[in-house]
Backbone of each chain as ProteinMPNN parsed JSONL, in Angstrom:
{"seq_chain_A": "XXXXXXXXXXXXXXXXXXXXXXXXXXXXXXXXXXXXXXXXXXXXXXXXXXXXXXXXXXXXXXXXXXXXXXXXXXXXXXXXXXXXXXXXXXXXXXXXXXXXXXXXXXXXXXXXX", "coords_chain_A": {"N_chain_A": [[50.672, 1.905, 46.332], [49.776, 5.052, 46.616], [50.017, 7.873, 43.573], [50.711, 10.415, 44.231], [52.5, 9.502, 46.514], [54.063, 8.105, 45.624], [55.256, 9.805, 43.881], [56.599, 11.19, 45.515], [58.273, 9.262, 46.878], [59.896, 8.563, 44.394], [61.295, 11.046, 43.736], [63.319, 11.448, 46.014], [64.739, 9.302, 45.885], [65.981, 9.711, 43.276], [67.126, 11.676, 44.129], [69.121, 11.66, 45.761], [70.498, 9.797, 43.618], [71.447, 10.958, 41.677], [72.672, 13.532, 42.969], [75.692, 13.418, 43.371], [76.214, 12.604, 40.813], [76.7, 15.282, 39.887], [74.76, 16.687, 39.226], [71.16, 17.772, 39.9], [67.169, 18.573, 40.736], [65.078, 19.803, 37.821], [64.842, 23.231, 38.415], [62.482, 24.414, 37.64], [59.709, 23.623, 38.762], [56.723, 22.627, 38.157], [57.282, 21.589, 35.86], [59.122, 19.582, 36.543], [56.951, 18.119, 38.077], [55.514, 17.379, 36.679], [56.937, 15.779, 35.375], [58.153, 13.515, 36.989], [55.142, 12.593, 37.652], [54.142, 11.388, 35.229], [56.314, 9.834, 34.774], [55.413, 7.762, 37.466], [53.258, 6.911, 35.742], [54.118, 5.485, 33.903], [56.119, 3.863, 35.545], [53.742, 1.867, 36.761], [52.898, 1.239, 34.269], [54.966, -0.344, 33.426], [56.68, -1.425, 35.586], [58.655, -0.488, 35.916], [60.557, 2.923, 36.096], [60.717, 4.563, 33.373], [62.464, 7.054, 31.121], [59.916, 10.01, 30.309], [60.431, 10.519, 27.836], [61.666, 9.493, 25.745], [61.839, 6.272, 23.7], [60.196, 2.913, 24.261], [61.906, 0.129, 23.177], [62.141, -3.414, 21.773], [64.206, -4.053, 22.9], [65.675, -5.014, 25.492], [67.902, -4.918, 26.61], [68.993, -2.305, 25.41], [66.404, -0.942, 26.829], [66.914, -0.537, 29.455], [68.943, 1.707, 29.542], [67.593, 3.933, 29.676], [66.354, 3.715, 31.68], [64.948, 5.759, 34.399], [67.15, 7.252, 36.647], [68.436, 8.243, 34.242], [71.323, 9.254, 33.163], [73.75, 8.242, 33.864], [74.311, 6.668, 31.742], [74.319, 8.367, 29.425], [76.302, 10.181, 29.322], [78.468, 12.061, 28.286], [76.68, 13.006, 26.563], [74.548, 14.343, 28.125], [76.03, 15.934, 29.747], [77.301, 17.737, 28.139], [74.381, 19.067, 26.927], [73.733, 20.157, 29.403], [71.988, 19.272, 30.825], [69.161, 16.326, 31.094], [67.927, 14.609, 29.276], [65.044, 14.712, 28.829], [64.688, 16.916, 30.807], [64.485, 16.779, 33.845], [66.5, 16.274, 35.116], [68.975, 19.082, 35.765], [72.325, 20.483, 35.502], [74.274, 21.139, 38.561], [75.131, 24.226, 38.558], [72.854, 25.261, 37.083], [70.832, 27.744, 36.684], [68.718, 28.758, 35.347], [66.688, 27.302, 33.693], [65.018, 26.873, 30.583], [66.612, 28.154, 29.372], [68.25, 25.685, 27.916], [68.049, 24.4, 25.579], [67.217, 20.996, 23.717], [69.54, 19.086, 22.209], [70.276, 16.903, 19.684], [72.069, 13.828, 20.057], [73.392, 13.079, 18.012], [74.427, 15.416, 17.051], [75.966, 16.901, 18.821], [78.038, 14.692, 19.187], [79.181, 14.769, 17.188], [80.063, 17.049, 16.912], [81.963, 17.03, 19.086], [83.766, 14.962, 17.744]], "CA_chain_A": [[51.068, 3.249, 46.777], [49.086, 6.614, 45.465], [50.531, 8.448, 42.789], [51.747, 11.277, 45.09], [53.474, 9.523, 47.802], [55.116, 7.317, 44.564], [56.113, 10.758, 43.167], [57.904, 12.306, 46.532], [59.61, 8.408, 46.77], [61.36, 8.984, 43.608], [62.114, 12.252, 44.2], [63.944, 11.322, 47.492], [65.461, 8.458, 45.595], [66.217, 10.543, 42.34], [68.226, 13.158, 44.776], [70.266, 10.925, 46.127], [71.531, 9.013, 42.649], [72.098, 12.375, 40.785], [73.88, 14.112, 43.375], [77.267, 12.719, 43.539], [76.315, 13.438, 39.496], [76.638, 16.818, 39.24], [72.998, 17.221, 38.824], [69.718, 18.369, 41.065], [65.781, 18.837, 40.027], [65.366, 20.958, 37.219], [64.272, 24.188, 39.026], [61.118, 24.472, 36.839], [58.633, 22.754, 39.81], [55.571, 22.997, 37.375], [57.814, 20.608, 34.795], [59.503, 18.215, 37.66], [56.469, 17.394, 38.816], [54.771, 16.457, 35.413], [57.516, 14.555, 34.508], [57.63, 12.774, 37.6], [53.927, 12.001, 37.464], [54.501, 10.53, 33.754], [57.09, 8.235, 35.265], [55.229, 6.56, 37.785], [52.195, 6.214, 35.536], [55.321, 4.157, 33.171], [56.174, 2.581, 36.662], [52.677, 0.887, 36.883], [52.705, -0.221, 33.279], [55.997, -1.761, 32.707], [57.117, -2.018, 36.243], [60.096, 0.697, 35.856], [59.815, 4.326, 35.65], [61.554, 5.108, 32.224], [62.011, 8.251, 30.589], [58.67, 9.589, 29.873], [60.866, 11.517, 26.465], [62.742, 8.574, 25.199], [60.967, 5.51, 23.085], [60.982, 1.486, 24.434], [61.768, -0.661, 21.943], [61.88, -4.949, 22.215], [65.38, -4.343, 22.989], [65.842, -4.826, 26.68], [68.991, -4.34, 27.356], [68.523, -0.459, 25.262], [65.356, 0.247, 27.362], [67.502, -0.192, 30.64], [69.837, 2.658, 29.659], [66.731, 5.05, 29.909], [65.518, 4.032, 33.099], [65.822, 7.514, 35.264], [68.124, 8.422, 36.118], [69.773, 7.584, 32.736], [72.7, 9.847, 33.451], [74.677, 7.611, 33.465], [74.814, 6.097, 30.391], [74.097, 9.147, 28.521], [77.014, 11.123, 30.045], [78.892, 12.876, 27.224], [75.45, 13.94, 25.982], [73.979, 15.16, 28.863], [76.979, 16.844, 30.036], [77.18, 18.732, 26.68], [73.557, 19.833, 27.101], [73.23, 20.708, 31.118], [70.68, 18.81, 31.404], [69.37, 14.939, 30.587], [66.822, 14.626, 27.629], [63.441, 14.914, 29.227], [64.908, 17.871, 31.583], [64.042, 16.583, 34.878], [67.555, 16.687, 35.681], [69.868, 19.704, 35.3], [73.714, 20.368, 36.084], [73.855, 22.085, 39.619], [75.094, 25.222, 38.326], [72.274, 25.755, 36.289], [69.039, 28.375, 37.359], [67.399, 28.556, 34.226], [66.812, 25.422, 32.522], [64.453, 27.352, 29.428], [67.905, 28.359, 28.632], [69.184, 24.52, 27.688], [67.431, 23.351, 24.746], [67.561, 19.891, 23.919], [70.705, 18.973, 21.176], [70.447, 15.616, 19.276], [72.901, 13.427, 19.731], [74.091, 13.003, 17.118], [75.288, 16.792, 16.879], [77.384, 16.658, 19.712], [79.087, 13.741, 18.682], [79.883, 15.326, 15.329], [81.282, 18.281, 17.465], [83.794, 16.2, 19.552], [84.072, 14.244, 16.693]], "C_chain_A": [[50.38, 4.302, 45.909], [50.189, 7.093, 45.267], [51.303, 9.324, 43.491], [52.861, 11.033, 45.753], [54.262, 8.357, 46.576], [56.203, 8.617, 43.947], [57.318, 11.439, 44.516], [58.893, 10.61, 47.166], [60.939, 8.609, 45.972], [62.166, 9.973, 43.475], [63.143, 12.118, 45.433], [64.713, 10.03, 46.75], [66.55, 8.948, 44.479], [67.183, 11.098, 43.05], [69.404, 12.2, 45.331], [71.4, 10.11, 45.286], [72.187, 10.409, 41.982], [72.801, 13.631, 41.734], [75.385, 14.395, 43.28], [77.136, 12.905, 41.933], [76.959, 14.659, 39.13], [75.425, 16.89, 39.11], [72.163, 17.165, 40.195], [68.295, 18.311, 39.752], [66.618, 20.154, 39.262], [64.199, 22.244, 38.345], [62.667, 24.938, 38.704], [60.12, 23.296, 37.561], [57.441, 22.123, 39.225], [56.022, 21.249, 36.348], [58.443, 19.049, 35.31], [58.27, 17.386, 38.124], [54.834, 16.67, 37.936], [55.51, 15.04, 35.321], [57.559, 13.126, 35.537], [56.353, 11.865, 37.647], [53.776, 10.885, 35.801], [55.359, 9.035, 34.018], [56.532, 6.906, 36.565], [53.882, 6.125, 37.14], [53.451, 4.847, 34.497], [55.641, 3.381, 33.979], [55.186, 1.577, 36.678], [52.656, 0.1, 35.966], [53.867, -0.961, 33.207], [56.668, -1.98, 34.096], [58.419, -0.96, 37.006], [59.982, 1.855, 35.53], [60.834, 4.845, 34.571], [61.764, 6.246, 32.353], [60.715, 8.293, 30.082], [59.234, 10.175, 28.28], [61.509, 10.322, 25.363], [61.469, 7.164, 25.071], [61.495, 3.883, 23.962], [60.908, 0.93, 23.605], [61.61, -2.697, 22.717], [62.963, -5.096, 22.971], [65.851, -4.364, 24.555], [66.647, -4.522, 27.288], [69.382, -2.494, 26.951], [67.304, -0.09, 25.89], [65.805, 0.134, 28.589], [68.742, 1.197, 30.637], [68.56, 4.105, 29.398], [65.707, 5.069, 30.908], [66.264, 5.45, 33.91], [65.676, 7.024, 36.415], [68.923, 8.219, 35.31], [71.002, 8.096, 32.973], [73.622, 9.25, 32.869], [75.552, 6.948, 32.157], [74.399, 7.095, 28.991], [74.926, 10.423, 28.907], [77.426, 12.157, 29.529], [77.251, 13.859, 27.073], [74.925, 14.887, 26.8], [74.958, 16.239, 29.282], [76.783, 18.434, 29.123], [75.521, 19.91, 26.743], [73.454, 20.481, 28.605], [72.336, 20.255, 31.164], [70.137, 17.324, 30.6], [67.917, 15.514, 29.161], [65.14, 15.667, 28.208], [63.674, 16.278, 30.577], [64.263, 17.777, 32.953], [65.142, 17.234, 35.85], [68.616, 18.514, 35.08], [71.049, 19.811, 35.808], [73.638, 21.797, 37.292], [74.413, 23.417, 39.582], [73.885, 25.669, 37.973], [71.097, 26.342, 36.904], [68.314, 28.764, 36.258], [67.279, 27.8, 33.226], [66.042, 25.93, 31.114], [65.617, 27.533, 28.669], [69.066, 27.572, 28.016], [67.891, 24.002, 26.942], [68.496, 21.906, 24.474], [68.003, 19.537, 22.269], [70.742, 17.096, 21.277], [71.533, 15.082, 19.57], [74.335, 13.004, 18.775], [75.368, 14.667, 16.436], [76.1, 16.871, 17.79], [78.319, 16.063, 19.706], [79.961, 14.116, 17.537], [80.518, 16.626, 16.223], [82.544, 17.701, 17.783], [84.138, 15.442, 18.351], [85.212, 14.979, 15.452]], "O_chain_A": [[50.453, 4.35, 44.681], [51.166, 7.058, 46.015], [52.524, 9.16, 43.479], [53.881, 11.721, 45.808], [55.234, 7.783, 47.067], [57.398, 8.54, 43.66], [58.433, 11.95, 44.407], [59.964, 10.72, 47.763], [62.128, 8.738, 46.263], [63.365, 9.963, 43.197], [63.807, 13.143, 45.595], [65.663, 9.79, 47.496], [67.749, 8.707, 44.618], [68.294, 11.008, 42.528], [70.596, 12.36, 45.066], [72.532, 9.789, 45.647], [73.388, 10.666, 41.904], [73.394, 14.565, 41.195], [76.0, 15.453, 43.141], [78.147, 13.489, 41.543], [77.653, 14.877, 38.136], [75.358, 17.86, 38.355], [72.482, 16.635, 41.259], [68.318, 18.123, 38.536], [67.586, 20.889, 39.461], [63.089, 22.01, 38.824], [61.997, 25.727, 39.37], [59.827, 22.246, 36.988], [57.075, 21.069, 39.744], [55.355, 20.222, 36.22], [58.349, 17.924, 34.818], [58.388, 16.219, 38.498], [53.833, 16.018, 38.228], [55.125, 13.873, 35.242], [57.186, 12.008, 35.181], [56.425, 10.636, 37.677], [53.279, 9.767, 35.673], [55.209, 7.855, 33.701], [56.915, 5.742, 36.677], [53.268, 5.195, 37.66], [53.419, 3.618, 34.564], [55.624, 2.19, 33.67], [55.573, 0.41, 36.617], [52.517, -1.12, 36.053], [53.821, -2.162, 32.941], [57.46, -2.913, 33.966], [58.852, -0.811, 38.149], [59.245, 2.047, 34.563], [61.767, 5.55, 34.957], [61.456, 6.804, 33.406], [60.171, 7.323, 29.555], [58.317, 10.265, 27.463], [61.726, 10.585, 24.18], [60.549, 6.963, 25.864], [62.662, 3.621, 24.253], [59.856, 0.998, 22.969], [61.13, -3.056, 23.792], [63.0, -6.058, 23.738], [66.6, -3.41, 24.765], [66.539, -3.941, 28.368], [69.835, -1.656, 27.731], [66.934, 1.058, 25.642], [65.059, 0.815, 29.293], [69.304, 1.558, 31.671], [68.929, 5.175, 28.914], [64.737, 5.799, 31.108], [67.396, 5.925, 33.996], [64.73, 6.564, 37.054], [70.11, 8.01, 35.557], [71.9, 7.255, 32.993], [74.203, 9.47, 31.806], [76.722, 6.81, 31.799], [74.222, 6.681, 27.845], [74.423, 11.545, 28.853], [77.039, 13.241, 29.965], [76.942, 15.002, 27.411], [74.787, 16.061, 26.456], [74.636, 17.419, 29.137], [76.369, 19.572, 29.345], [75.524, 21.137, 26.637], [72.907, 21.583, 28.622], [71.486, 20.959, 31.709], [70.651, 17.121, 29.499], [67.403, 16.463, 28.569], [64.568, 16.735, 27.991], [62.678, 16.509, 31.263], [63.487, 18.684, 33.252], [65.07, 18.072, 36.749], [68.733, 18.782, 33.884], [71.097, 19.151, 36.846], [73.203, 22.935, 37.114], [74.24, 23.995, 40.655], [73.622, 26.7, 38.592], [70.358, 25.639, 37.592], [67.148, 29.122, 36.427], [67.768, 27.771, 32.097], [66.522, 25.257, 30.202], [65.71, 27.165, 27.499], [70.178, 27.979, 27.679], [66.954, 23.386, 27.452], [69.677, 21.676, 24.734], [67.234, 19.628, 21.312], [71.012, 16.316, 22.19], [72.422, 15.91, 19.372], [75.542, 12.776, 18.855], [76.415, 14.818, 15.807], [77.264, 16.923, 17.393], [79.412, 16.491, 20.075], [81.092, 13.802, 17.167], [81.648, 17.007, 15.92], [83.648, 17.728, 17.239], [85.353, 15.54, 18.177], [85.528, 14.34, 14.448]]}, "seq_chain_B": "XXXXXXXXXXXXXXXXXXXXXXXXXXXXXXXXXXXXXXXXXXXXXXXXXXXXXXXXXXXXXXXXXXXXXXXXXXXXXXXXXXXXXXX", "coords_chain_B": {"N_chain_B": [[54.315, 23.47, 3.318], [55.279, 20.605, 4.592], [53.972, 18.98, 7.47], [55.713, 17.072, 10.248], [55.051, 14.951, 13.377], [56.969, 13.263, 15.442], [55.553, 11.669, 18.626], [55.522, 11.122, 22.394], [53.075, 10.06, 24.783], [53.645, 10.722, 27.076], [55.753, 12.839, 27.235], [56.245, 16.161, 27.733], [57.745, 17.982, 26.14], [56.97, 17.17, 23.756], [54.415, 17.568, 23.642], [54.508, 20.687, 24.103], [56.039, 21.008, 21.074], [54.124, 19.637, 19.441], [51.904, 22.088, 20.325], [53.206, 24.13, 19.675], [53.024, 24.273, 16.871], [50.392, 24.218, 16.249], [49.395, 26.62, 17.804], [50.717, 28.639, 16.019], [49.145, 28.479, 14.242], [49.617, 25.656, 11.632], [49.28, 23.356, 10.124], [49.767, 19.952, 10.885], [50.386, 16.735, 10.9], [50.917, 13.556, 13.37], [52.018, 11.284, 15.55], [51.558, 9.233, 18.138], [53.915, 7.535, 19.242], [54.286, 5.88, 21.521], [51.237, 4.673, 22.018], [50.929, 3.266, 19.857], [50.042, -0.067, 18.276], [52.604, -2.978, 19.33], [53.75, -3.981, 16.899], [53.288, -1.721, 14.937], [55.119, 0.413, 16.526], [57.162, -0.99, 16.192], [57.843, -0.741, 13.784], [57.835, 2.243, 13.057], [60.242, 3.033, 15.234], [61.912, 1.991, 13.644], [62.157, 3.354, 11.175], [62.668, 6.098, 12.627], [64.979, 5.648, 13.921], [66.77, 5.325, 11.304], [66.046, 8.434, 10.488], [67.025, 10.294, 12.607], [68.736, 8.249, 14.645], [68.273, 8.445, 17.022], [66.405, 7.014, 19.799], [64.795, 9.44, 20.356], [62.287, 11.52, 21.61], [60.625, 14.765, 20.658], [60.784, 13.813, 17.141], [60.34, 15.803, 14.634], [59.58, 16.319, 11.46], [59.88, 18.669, 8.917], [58.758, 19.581, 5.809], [61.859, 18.348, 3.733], [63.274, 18.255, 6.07], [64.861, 17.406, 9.556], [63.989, 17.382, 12.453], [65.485, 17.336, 15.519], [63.623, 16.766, 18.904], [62.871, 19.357, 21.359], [62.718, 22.619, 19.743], [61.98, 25.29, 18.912], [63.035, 27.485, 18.05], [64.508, 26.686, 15.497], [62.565, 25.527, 14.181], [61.195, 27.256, 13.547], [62.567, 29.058, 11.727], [63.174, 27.062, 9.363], [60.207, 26.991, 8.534], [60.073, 29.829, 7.994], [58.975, 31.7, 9.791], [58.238, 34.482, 11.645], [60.967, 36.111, 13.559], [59.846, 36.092, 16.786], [57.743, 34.646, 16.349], [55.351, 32.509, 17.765], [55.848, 30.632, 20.97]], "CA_chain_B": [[55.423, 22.641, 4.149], [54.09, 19.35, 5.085], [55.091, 18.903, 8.85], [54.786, 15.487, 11.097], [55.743, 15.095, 14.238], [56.857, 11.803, 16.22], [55.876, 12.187, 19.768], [55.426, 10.378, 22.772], [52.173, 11.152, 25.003], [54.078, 11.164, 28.17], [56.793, 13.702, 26.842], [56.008, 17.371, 27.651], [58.644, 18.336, 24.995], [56.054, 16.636, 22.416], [53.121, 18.556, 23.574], [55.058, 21.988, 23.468], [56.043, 20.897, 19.987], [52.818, 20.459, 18.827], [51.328, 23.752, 20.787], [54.019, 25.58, 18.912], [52.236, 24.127, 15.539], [49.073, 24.727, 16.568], [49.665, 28.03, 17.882], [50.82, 29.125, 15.232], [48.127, 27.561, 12.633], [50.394, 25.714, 11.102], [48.295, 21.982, 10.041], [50.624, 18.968, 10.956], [50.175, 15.343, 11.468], [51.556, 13.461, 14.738], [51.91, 9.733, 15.701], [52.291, 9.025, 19.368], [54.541, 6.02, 19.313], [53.723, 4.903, 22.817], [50.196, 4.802, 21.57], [50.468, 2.477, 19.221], [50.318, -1.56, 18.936], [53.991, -3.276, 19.205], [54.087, -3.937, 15.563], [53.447, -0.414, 14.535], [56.108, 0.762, 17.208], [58.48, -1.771, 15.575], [57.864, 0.142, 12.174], [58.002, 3.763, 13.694], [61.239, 2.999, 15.335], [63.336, 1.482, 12.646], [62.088, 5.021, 10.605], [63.203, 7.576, 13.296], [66.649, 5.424, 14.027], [67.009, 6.112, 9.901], [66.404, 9.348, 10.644], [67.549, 11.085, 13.869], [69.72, 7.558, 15.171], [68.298, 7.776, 18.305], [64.844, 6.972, 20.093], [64.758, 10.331, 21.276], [61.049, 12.457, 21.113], [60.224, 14.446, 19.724], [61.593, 14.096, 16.327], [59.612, 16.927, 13.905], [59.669, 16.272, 9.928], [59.303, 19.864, 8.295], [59.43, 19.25, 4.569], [62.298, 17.393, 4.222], [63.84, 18.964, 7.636], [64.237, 17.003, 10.401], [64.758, 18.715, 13.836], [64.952, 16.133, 16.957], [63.43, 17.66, 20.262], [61.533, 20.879, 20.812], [63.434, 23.776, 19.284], [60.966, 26.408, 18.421], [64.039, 28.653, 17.122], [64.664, 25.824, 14.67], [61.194, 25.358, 13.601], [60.269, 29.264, 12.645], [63.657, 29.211, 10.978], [62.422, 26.495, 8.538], [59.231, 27.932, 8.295], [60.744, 30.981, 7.366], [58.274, 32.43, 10.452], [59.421, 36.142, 11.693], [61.235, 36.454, 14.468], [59.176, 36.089, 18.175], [56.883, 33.337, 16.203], [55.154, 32.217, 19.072], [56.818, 29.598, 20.578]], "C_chain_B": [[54.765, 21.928, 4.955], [55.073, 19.411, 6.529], [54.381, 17.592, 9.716], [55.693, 15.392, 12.379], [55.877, 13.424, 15.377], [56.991, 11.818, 17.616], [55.623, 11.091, 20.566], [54.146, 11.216, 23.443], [52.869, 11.4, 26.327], [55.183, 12.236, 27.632], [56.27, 14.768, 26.792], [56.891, 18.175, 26.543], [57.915, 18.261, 23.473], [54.812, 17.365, 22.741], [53.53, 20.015, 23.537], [55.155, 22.416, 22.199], [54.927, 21.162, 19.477], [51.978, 21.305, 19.141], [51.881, 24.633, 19.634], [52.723, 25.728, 17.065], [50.723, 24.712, 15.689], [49.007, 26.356, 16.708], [49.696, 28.951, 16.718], [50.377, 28.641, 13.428], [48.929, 27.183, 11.539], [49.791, 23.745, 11.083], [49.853, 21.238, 10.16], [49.843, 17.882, 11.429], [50.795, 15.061, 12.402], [51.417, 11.805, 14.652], [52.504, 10.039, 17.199], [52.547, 7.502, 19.502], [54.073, 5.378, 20.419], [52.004, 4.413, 22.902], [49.716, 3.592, 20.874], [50.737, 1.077, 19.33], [51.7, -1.647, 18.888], [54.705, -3.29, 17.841], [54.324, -2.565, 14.881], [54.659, 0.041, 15.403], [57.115, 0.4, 16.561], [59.054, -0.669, 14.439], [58.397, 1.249, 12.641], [59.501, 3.71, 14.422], [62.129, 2.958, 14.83], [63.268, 2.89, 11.255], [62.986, 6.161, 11.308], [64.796, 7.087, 13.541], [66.994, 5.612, 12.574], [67.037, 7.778, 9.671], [66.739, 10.212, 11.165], [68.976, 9.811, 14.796], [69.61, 7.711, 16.47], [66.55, 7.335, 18.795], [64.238, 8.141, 21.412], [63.024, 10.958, 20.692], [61.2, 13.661, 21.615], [60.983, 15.094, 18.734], [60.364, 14.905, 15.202], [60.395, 16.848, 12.598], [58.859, 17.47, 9.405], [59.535, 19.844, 6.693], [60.359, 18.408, 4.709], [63.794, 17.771, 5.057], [63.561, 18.008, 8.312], [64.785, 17.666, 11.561], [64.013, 17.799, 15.144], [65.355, 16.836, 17.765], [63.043, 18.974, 19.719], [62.735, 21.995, 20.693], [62.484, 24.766, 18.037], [61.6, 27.473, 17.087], [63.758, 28.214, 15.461], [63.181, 26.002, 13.741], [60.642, 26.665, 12.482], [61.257, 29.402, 11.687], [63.376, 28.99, 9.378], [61.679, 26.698, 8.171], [58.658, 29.31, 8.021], [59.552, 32.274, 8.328], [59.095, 33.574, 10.772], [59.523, 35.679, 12.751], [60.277, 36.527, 15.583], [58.05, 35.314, 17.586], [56.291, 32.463, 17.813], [55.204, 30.856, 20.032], [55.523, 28.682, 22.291]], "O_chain_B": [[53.934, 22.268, 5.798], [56.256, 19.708, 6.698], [53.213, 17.226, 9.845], [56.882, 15.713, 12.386], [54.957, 12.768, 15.865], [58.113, 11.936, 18.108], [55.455, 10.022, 19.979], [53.89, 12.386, 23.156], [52.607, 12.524, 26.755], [55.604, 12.092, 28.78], [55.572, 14.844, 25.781], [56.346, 19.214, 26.169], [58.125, 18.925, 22.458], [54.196, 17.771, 21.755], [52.779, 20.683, 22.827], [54.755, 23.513, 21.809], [54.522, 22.261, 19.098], [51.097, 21.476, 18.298], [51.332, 25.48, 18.929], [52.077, 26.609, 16.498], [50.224, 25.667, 15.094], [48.627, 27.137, 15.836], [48.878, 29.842, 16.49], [50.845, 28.535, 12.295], [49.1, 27.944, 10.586], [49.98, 23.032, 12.068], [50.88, 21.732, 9.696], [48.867, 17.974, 12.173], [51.501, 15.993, 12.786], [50.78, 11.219, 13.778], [53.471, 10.744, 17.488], [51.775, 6.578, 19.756], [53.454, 4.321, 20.292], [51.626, 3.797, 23.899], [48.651, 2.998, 21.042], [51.501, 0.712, 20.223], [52.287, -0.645, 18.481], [55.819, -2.828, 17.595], [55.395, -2.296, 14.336], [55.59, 0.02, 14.599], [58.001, 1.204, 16.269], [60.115, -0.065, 14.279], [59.628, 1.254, 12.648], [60.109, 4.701, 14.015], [63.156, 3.569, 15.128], [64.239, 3.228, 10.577], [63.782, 6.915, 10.748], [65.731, 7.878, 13.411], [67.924, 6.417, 12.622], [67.812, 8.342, 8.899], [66.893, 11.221, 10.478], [69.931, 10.285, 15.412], [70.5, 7.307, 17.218], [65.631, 7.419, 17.98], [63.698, 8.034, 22.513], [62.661, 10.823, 19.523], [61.731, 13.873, 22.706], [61.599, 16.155, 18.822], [59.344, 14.221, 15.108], [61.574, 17.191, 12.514], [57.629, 17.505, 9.366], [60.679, 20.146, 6.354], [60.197, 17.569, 5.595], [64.967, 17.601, 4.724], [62.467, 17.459, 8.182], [65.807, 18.349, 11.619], [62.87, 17.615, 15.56], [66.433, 17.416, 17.892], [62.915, 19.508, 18.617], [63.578, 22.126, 21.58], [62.436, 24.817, 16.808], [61.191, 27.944, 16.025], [63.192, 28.832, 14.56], [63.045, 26.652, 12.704], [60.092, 26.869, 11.4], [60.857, 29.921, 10.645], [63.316, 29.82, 8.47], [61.872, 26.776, 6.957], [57.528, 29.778, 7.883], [59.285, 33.382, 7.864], [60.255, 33.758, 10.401], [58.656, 34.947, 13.227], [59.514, 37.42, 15.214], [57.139, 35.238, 18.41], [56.997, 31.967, 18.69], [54.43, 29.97, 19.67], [55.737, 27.534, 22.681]]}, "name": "protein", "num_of_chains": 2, "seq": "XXXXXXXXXXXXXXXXXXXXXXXXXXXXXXXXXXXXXXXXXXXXXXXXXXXXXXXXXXXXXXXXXXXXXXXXXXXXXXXXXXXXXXXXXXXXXXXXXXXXXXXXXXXXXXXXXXXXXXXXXXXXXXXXXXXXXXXXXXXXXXXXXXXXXXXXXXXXXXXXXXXXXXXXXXXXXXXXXXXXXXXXXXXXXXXXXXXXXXXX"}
C-alpha cells in the first residue's frame, strides 16, 4: 500500500478508536499529517505503527502500550495533559493544541500524588 | 551550560527542541536513540529511565537540568534567556 492511502487508513481507523475516547485529530493538519507519515514509515519497519515520540525498548509487552492509539494505557496522563504525548490526539474540547505542552509523567503523578 | 538532548528522529517534538537550540545559537549535542544499534539503545534507555522514568522524547539535559519534552518556556528559563527567546 503507498504511504498516502496507508496514512488516510489510519486516520479512518484512528477516528474511530479515539472517539468513544474523548479525543479527535489534533487540529494542527500540518502536525497530524507528519506524525501520521512517521507512523507508517514505523509500520513498515517493525510491522506496527508506534508512537513516532515514545522509545522501543526489548521489552515487548512495554512497546505494545505505545502502539497508537496508546490512550488507553496512558489515561491519567493524557487526560491531565489534553492531549497524548506525540499530540496527534487531543481532547475534543480542545481548538488550540500549541496551548497543551507536553508534562512528564512523572509530574502529574506527583500532583495527584 | 553544556546542553544534550535525547531525541528520536521520527518525533517532531525533538526537532522543535533542537530548532529552539539552534535558533537561538546555543551549541548542544543530540543522540537519536532510534538511530542507534540495539546495544547502544539498551545503554541510552537504562540512562533516561534514571533520569526522566519514562521512554518519553525528548528528554533535554541543560547543565544539570533535565526537562522531558519540548518546553521552550522551560528551556529560556534555565538559560536565563529574556523573555520571547525564540522558541
Amino acid at each position: 500500500m503507498k504511504p498516502g492511502s496507508r496514512k488516510k487508513a489510519l486516520r479512518y481507523f484512528f477516528q474511530r478508536v479515539v472517539d468513544p475516547l474523548g479525543y479527535k485529530f489534533t487540529p494542527d493538519e500540518e502536525m497530524a499529517d507528519f506524525l501520521l507519515e512517521q507512523e507508517v514509515i514505523l509500520e513498515q519497519k517493525h510491522g506496527i505503527p508506534f508512537c513516532p515520540c515514545q522509545g522501543l525498548t526489548k521489552n515487548r509487552e512495554e512497546n505494545m502500550k505505545i502502539v497508537c492509539p496508546c490512550i488507553p494505557f496512558h489515561r491519567e496522563h493524557f487526560d491531565a495533559m489534553k492531549r497524548c504525548w506525540c499530540g496527534l490526539f487531543v481532547h475534543k474540547d480542545v481548538t488550540n493544541p500549541d496551548e497543551l505542552p507536553q508534562i512528564p509523567v512523572s509530574q502529574i503523578m506527583r500532583k495527584e500524588g | 551550560m553544556k546542553v544534550f538532548i535525547y531525541a528520536l528522529s521520527t518525533c517532531p517534538w525533538c526537532r522543535k527542541a533542537k530548532q529552539f537550540f539552534k535558533t537561538n545559537n546555543i551549541p548542544f549535542d543530540f543522540v537519536d536513540y532510534d538511530l542507534q544499534s540495539a546495544a547502544e539503545q539498551e545503554k541510552i534507555m537504562e540512562k533516561m529511565l534514571k533520569i526522566s522514568g519514562a521512554g518519553s522524547f525528548p528528554v533535554v539535559l541543560i547543565g544539570n537540568q533535565v526537562v522531558v519534552g519540548y518546553n521552550p518556556e522551560k528551556y529560556s528559563e534555565i538559560l536565563g534567556l529574556k523573555k520571547g527567546a525564540i522558541a
